[in-house]
N, C-alpha and C positions, 0 to 999 in steps of 0.2 A: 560629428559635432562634439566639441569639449564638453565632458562630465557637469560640468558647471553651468552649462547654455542655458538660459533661461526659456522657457516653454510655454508660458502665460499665455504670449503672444504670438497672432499668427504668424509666422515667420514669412509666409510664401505671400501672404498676400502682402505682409507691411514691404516686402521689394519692387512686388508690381505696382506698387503705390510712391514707394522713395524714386524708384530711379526715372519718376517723369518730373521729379524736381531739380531745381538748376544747382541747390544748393549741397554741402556734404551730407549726408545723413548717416549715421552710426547707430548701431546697436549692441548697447553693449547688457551682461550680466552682475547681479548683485556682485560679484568679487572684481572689476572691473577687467574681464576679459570682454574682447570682441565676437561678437556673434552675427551681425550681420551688417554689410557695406554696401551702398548705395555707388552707382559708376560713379558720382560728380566727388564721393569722398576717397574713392579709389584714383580718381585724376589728382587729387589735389595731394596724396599722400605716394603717388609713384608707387603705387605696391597695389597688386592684385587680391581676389578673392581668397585664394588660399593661403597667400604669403600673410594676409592679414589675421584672418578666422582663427579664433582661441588667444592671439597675443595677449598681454596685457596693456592696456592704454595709456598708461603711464609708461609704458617701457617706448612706446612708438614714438613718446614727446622729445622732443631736442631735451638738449640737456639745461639742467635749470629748472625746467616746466613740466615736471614728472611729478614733484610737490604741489602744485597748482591743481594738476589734475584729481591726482588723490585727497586732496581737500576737498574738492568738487562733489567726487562721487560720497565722502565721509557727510557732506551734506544730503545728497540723496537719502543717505541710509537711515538719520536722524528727520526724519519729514519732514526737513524744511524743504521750502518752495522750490521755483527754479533760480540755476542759477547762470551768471555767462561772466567766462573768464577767459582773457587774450589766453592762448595756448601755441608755440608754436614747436613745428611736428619735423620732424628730422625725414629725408626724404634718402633711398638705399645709391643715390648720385654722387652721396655729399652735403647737398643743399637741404632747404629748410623751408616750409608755410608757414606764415602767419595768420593766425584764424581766429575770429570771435568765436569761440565754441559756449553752445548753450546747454545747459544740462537739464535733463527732464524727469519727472519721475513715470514708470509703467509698473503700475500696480493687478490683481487680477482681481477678481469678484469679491474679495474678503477684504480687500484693502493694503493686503502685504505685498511688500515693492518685489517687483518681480524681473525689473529689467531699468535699463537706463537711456534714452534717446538721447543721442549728444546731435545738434544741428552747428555744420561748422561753418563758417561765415570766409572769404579769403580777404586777409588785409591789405595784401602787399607784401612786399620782402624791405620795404625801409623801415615803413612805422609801427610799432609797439602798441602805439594810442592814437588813435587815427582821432581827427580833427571831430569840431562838434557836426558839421555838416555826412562828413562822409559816417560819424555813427549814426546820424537819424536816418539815413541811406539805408544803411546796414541793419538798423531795429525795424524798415519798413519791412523789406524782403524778407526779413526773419519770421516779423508777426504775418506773414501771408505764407509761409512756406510751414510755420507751425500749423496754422487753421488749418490750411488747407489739408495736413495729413489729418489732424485733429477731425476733421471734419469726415472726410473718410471714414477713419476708425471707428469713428460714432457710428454711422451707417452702419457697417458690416457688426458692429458688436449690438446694435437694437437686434439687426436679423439674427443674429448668433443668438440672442440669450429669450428668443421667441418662440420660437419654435417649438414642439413638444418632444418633438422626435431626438433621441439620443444624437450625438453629432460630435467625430471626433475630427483632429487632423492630425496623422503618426508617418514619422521615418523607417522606409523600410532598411531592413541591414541587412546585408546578402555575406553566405561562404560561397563564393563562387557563384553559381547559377543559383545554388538556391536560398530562399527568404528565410532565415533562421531565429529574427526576433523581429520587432518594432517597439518605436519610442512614442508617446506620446507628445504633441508638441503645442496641441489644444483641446479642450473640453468644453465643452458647452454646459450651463448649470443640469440640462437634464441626465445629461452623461451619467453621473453619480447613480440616479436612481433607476435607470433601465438596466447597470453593468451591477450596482452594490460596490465599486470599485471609487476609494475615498484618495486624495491626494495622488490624481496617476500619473498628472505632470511633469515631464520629466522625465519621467522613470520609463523599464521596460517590460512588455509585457512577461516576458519570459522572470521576472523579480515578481511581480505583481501576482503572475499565475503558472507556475513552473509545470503544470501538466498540462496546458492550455492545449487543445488537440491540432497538430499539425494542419489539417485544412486551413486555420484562420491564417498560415503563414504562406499557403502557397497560395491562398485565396489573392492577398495582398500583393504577393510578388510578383503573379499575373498579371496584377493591373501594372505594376511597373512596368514590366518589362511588354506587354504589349500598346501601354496607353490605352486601353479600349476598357469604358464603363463595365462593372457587373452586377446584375440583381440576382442574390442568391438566399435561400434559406437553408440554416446551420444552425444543429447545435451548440450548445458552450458549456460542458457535461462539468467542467472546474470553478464555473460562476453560478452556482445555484442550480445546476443542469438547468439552466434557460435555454431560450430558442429564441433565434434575431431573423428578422426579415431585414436583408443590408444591402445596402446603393453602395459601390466602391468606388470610385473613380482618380486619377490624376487631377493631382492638384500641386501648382506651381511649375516654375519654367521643368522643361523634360530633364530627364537625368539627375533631377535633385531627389529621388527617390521618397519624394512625396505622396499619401495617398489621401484624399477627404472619406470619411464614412459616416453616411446617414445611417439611422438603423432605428429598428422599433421592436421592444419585446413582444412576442408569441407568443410569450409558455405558457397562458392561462389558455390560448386558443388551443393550446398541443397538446396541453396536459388533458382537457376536452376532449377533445377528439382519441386519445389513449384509453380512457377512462371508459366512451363507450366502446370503442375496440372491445375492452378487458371484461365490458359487463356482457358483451352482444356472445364473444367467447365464451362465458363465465356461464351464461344462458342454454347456449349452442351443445355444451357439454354434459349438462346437466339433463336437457333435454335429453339428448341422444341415447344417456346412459338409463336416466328413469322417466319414462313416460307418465305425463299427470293424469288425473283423475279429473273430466273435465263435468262442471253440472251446472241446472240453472235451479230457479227455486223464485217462488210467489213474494210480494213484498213482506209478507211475516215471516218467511226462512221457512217455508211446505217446498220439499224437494219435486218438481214437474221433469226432472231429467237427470239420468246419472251416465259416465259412459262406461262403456266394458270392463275398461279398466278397474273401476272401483268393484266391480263383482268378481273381477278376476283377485281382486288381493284381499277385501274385505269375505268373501261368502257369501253375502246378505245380497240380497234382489234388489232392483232397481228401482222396482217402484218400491219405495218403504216409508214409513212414517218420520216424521222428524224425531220422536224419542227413539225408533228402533236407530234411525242415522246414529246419532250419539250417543247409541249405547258402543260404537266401534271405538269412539275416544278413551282414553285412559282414563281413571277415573279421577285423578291428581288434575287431569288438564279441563274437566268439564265444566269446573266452575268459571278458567279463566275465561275458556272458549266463548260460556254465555255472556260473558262479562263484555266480550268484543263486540259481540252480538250486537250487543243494547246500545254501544257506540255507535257503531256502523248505522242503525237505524235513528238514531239523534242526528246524523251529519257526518259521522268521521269517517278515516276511510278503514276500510275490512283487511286486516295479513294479522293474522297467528299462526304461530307455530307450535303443533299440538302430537301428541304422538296417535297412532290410529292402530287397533288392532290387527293383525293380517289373517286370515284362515287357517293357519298352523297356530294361534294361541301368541304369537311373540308382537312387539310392539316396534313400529320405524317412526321416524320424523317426518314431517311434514307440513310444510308451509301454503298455508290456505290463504289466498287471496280471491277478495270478489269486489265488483264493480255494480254500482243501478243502473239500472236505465229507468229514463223521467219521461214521461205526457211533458205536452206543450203548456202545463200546468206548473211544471216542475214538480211534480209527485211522482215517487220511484211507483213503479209498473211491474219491476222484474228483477233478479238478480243473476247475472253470470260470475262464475267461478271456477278455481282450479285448487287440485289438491296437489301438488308440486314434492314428489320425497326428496327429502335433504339430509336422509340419514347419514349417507356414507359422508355429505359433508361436515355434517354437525362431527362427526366421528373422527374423520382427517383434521375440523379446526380445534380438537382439543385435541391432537396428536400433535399439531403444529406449534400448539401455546404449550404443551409439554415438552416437547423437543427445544422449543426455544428456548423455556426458561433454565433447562439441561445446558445449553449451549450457553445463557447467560453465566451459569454458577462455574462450568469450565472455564470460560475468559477468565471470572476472577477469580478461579482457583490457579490457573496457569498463571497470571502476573502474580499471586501470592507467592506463588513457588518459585518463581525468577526471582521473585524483590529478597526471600531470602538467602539466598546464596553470594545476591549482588551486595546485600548490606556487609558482612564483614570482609570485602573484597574491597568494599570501597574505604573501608576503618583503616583495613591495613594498610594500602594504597598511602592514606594519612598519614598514620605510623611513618612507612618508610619518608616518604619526601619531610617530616618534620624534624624524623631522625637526620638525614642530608643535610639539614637548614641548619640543625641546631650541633650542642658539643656533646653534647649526652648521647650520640650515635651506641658507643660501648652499653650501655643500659637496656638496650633492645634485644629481645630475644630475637633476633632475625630468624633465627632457624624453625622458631613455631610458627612467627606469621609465615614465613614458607608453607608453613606443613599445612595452616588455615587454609590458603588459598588456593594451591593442590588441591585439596579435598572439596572447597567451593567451587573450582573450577571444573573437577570432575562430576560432580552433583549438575551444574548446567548441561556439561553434554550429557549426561545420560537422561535429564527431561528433552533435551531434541533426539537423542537417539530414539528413547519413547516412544514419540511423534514420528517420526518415521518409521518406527518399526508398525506400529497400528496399522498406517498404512499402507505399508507394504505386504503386512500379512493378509489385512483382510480383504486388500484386493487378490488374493492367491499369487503375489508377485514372487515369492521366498520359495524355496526348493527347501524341501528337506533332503539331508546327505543320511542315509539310511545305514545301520551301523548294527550287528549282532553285538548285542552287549547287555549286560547284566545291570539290574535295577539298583543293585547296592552300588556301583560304580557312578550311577545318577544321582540317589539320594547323598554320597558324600559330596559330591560337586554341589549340589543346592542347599548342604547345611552349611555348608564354608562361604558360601556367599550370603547368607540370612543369619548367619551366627555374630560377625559385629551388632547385629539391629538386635537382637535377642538377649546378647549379655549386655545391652547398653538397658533396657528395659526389667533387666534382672529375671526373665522370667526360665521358665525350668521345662527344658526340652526332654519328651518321651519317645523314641524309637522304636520301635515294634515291627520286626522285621523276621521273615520266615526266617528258617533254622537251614534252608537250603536256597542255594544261588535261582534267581529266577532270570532264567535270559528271554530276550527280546528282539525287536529287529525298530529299533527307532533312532531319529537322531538325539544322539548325547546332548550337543547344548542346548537344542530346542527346550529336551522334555524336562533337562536341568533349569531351563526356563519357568518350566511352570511350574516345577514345585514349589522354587524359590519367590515366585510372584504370592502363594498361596500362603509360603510359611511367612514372608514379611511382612502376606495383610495380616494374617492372624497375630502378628507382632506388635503391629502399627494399633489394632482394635480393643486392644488386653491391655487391662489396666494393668501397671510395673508390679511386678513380682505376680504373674498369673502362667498359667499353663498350657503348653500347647503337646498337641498328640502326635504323631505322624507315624501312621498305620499302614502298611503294606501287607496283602493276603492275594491269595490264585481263590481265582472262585468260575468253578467247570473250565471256560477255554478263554476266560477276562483275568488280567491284573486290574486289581483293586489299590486305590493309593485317596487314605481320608487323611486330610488333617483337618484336624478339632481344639476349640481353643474353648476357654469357661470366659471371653470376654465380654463385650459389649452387646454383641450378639443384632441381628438386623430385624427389623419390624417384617411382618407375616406379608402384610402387602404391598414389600419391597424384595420380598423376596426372587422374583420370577424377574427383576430387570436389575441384578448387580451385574450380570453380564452385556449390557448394555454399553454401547459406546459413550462413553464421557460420564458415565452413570455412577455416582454415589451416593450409597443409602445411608440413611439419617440413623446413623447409631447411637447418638445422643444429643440433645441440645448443648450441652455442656461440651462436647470433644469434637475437634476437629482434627482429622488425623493429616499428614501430608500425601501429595501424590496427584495425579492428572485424574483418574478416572477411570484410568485405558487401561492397568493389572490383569482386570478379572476380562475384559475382553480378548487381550493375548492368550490367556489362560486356554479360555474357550476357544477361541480360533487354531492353537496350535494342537490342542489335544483332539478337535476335527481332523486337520490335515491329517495326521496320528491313527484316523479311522475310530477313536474312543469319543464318550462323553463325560460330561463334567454336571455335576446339579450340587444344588444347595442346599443347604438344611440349616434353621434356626426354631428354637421357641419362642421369641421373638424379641423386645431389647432388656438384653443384662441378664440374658442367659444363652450365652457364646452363640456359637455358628457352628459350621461344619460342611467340609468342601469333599465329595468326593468321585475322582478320577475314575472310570474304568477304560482300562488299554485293552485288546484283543491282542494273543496271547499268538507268537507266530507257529505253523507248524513244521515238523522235524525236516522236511526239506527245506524249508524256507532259511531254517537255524544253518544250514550246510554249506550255504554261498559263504564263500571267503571276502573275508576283512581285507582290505588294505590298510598296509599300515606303511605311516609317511613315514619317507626316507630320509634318516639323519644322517648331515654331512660330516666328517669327522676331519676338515680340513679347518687348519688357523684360521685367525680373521683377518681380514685384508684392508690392514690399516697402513699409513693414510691414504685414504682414496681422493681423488680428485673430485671436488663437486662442482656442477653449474644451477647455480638455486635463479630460478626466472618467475618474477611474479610483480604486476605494474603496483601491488602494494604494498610499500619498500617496510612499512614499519615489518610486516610479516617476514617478509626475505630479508632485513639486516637482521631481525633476530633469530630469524631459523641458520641464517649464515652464524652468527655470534656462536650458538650454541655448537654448531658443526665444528667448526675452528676450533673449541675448547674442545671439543673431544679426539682431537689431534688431524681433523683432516684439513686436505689443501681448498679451498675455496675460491667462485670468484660469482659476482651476484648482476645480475640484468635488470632491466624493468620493463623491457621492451623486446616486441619478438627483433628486430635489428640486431640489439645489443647481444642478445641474444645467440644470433647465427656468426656475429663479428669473436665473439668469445669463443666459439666452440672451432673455428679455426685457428684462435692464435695460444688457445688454453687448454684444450683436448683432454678436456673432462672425461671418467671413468664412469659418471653418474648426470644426469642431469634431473632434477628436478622441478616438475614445470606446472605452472599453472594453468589452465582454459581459458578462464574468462576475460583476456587480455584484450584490448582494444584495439583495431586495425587487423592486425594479424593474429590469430587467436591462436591456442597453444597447440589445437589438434594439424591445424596447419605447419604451425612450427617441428613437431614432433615428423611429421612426413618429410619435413624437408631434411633435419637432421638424419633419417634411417636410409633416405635415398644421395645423403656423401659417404665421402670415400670414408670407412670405419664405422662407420652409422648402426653395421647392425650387431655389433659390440658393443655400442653402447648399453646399460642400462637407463631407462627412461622411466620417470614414473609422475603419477598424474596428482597434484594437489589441489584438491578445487570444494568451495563449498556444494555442488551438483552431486548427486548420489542416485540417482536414481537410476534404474534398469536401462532404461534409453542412454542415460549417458556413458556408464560403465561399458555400455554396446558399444558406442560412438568411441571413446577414447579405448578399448580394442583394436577397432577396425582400422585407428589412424598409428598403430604402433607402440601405444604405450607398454609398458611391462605390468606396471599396476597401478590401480585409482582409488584414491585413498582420498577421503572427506574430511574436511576442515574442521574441527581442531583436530593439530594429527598430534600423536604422541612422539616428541621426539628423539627418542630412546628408540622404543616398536619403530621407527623412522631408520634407523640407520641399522637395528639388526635385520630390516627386511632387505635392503639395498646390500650390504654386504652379502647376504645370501644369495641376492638373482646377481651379482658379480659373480660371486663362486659359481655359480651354473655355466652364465656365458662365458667366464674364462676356462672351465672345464669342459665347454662341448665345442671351445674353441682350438683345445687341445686334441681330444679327439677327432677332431675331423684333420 
């Protein structure tokens, strides 16, 4: 159906309604295209359903009467009445109709025109103006062939807008076998309020609801394609996570890919039924882990029964008085306890939650509920009750409201941290295209905002490298590469990385470092990792121009490694969770330093793997901190295992090389080609695994570089087919893909690749890494 089809109206039904009339019936759309033909207007115009469907109605008129028409509908549009105007209609023979054509207006529930009924009348092929007799002929037939749909319409639109029940009618649209969207093409007034879905007319659900879950499309397509009614219940996890109970069925002649759907929302029924699920579980669990303390007791609260239980955790005997009972309460909770008391005995109902002594001296939680029982009087008799422990949960739901509020201040510490690197990316951005637009281009420092955006650019990946590095460590995913090397070779690697942050901050770095080499058996960049995470907090926490330590001492068979700063310093009862995932402690009201939260957890986690630990020390805020390291110290066999040391190639570079850059997302592949080309090599770019495999026979690339997540043929596929042609295992191949993770660097291995390297790639480290595995394969290509 054309874009433009109007949808107000039932389309399937207003046919099985038109074409038992003798007369033309049209339907057309506000912009005057054709939507739907009646056979008697299909006779009269020599043109069938599809030849007609979408035309425009002035374009079908003979010539002349194309102006008439469009007058016509311009009255429809402006709400005047109906109107009827001779029209006569060019037929694909030659020949031509003459027809009283009437025009109507088809509005939907609000009043807005939604469609157009043209009724066309045949006059003959002589006259233009047929006489006074044959027009009241012609006005008769007409007013009975309007009513008579008129009439109809009415019917079916009382039952349409009665009903309670939601009520659609939608076009299904097929790729092939299978249902991949629908259209709406009617709505009943309660439609709105069971779906929350406003103006759907028209439109398709896949626009309306882009995640909308696959079942509702092959729900639909089934009824197509088999014609056979279905009663089904289904979520709709995209519309409010509702739940529809839905009648589907065919609707309109077969193969119009029509369906009707009755439907009624469930979710308050679902959401019930979940809820106890959650509470019967929630119960079932609690039970199982703490068993209650079950009692009964006289109408003034005198205990007549306690069970095991309570002797087993309180001490106290079973039969006991009502003051010795409450002497087990806390003393903080006895007043509220009585307090319920005296409730429960007015009328209300009995649950507090009190803490109870246990027979070691220490205090848990627990929620006391009880119930009367009443005489045929209605005077309570008795009472039953449980002592219910909900410690570990009272414990888990303030670890849960901690944890989340932790998780809250990450979110908007990680978009703070995104928004500032993205602000002067998007200034310069401004800069350049203003500079472009305007004459004053010369006046721009181009080469700084270069140098800006570099450095913002590098700043975003290293908050995603961050984020994945967390998790990749603290799920034990990282190998350490274990390496005999001495600590001063780590300490200068982590002062060159924390020395920009340090002289920007002006503050004044102290070394203290034995007088004799201390070796080791650890990896270099790891353990260079965490010193540099420790010297750039202590950077980040110092107010400008303040001090930091960095202490290095053997102590018996430990290296020791403190740094110490006179900063900001952390609050006492923040001290035992800065190592905490997402965790930063409040160093001052006043300062917010930058960063994720994830430093001092790396720290920790890599100085584990390392076999040492890490703790903290402050006096608490605005009198510094203090982080200190200790390593276990290797011994003298362990120091004896030989280093490897990578093998430098001393052959040229092998420029220009041939590249094949393949990746369905052209902006990334024209400019990773762009910059290639500029650095002298030969290039040729793909977007598709095809283009792809067509290039690498007629262009016999040196290099190919390929993306994964390609559609249809995906890159690990591409990469096999390339290694199993002729020259294929000379190629170098290497993998560009936003995916990093352990499984996938496995996967694009196993399928060939050389190497797999994660999006943003550096493309400088891009083309000295390719030039190097050429140098291999053309050297072991040599040798063999």
């Amino acid at each position: 159906m054309d874009e433009a089809a109007p949808q107000s109206a039932p389309s399937s039904r207003w046919l099985e309604t038109a074409d038992r009339a003798d007369v033309g019936l049209l339907r057309i759309d506000v912009t005057g295209r054709i939507v739907d033909v009646n056979s008697a207007a299909r006779r009269l115009l020599g043109r069938g359903m599809d030849a007609l469907r979408g035309e425009a109605l002035a374009d079908v008129a003979d010539i002349g009467y194309g102006a008439i028409v469009e007058a016509a509908l311009e009255a429809m549009r402006t709400h005047d009445g109906p109107v009827a105007r001779d029209v006569r209609y060019a037929r694909p023979n030659g020949g031509s109709v003459c027809t009283l054509s009437h025009f109507s207006r088809v509005c939907d529930f609000a009043g807005v025109l939604r469609a157009v009924t043209v009724v066309m009348l045949e006059l003959g092929e002589q006259s233009h103006s047929p006489d006074q007799a044959t027009s009241a002929a012609t006005s008769g037939e007409l007013r009975k062939a309007m009513e008579a749909l008129r009439a109809s319409e009415d019917r079916y639109r009382k039952l349409f807008e009665s009903i309670d029940e939601g009520f659609c009618v939608i076009q299904v649209e097929f790729e092939g076998d299978r249902a991949v969207d629908y259209r709406f093409l009617e709505c009943n007034p309660a439609f709105e309020r069971h779906t929350g879905i406003r103006n759907a007319l028209g439109k398709r659900m896949r626009d309306l609801a882009p995640d909308h879950e696959e079942h509702w499309f092959t729900l639909y397509g089934d009824v197509v394609r088999t014609g056979k009614p279905v009663r089904v219940v289904l979520p709709a996890r995209e519309l409010d996570d509702r739940w529809y109970e839905v009648h589907a069925f065919p609707f309109g002649a077969p193969g119009q890919g029509r369906v009707a759907v009755l439907f009624d929302d469930i979710t308050n029924r679902k959401r019930a039924e979940a809820a106890l699920r959650d509470s019967e579980e929630r119960f079932r669990c609690v039970a199982n882990a703490t068993p209650s303390m079950l009692w009964s007791a006289t109408p003034n609260g005198e205990a007549t029964w306690l069970s095991e239980r309570w002797t087993e955790y309180t001490g106290l005997p079973a039969h006991v008085s009502r003051e010795e009972r409450n002497s087990a309460l806390h003393p903080k909770d006895r007043e509220w306890a009585a307090q319920a008391w005296e409730r429960a005995l007015a009328g209300e109902k009995f649950e507090a939650e009190v803490r109870l002594q246990g027979r070691d001296g220490s205090y848990r939680w627990f929620l006391i509920r009880a119930n009367p029982a009443h005489d045929a009087k209605g005077r309570i008799t008795a009472w039953f009750g449980s002592n219910t422990d909900i410690h570990d949960y009272k414990l888990a739901d303030a670890a849960l409201r901690e944890m989340d509020r932790r998780k809250d201040e990450f979110l908007a510490t990680l978009a703070h941290e995104l928004r500032n690197p993205l602000a002067p990316l998007r200034n310069c951005l401004h800069i350049l295209r203003l500079s472009d637009e305007s004459s004053g281009a010369d006046t721009i420092d181009v080469g700084r905002l270069h140098g800006v955006m570099e450095r913002q650019v590098g700043q975003l990946v290293r908050l995603v490298d961050d984020l994945m590095e967390v998790s990749r460590i603290t799920r034990g995913m990282v190998p350490l590469h274990l390496q005999t090397i001495t600590i001063g070779e780590v300490i200068d690697r982590a002062v060159e990385t924390s020395r920009p942050l340090i002289d920007a901050s002006r503050h004044a770095l102290s070394l203290q470092l034995p007088p004799e080499p201390i070796a080791l058996r650890a990896d270099p960049v790891r353990l260079a990792q965490v010193l540099s995470n420790l010297l750039n907090n202590a950077a980040k926490y110092t107010e400008p121009g303040g001090r930091i330590e960095l202490e290095v001492r053997r102590d018996a068979d430990e290296l020791v490694i403190v740094v110490r700063d006179n900063g900001l310093g952390i609050a006492t009862d923040q001290i035992d969770r800065v190592f905490d995932l997402f965790s930063q402690a409040t160093h001052s009201l006043e300062r917010a330093a930058g960063g994720l939260g994830i430093g001092l957890t790396l720290v920790r986690s890599l100085v584990e793997m390392h076999g040492g630990s890490v703790i903290a020390r402050s006096g608490g805020l605005g009198q510094g901190s203090e982080f200190e390291v200790r390593l276990p110290l290797p011994t003298q066999g362990e120091l004896a295992e030989p280093v490897l040391q990578p093998v430098r190639d001393v052959d040229g570079p092998l420029l220009p090389m041939r590249m094949l850059v393949v990746d369905d997302n052209r902006e990334h592949t024209d400019s990773l080609a762009l910059y290639l080309r500029m650095k002298g090599h030969v290039v040729r770019t793909a977007y598709d695994a095809a283009s792809a495999l067509t290039w690498f026979g007629a262009f016999h690339p040196d290099v190919v570089l390929l993306d994964l997540g390609m559609p249809g043929v995906d890159g690990h596929e591409v990469c096999r087919r390339l290694r199993a042609a002729e020259g294929g295992e000379r190629l170098v191949i290497v993998a560009i893909t936003g995916w990093g993770q352990s499984d996938d660097r496995r996967r694009s291995e196993d399928a060939g690749f050389d190497a797999h390297l994660v999006k943003p790639v550096d493309p400088a480290a891009l083309v000295t890494l390719v030039d190097s595995l050429l140098r291999v394969k053309r050297r072991e290509s040599r040798d063999a």
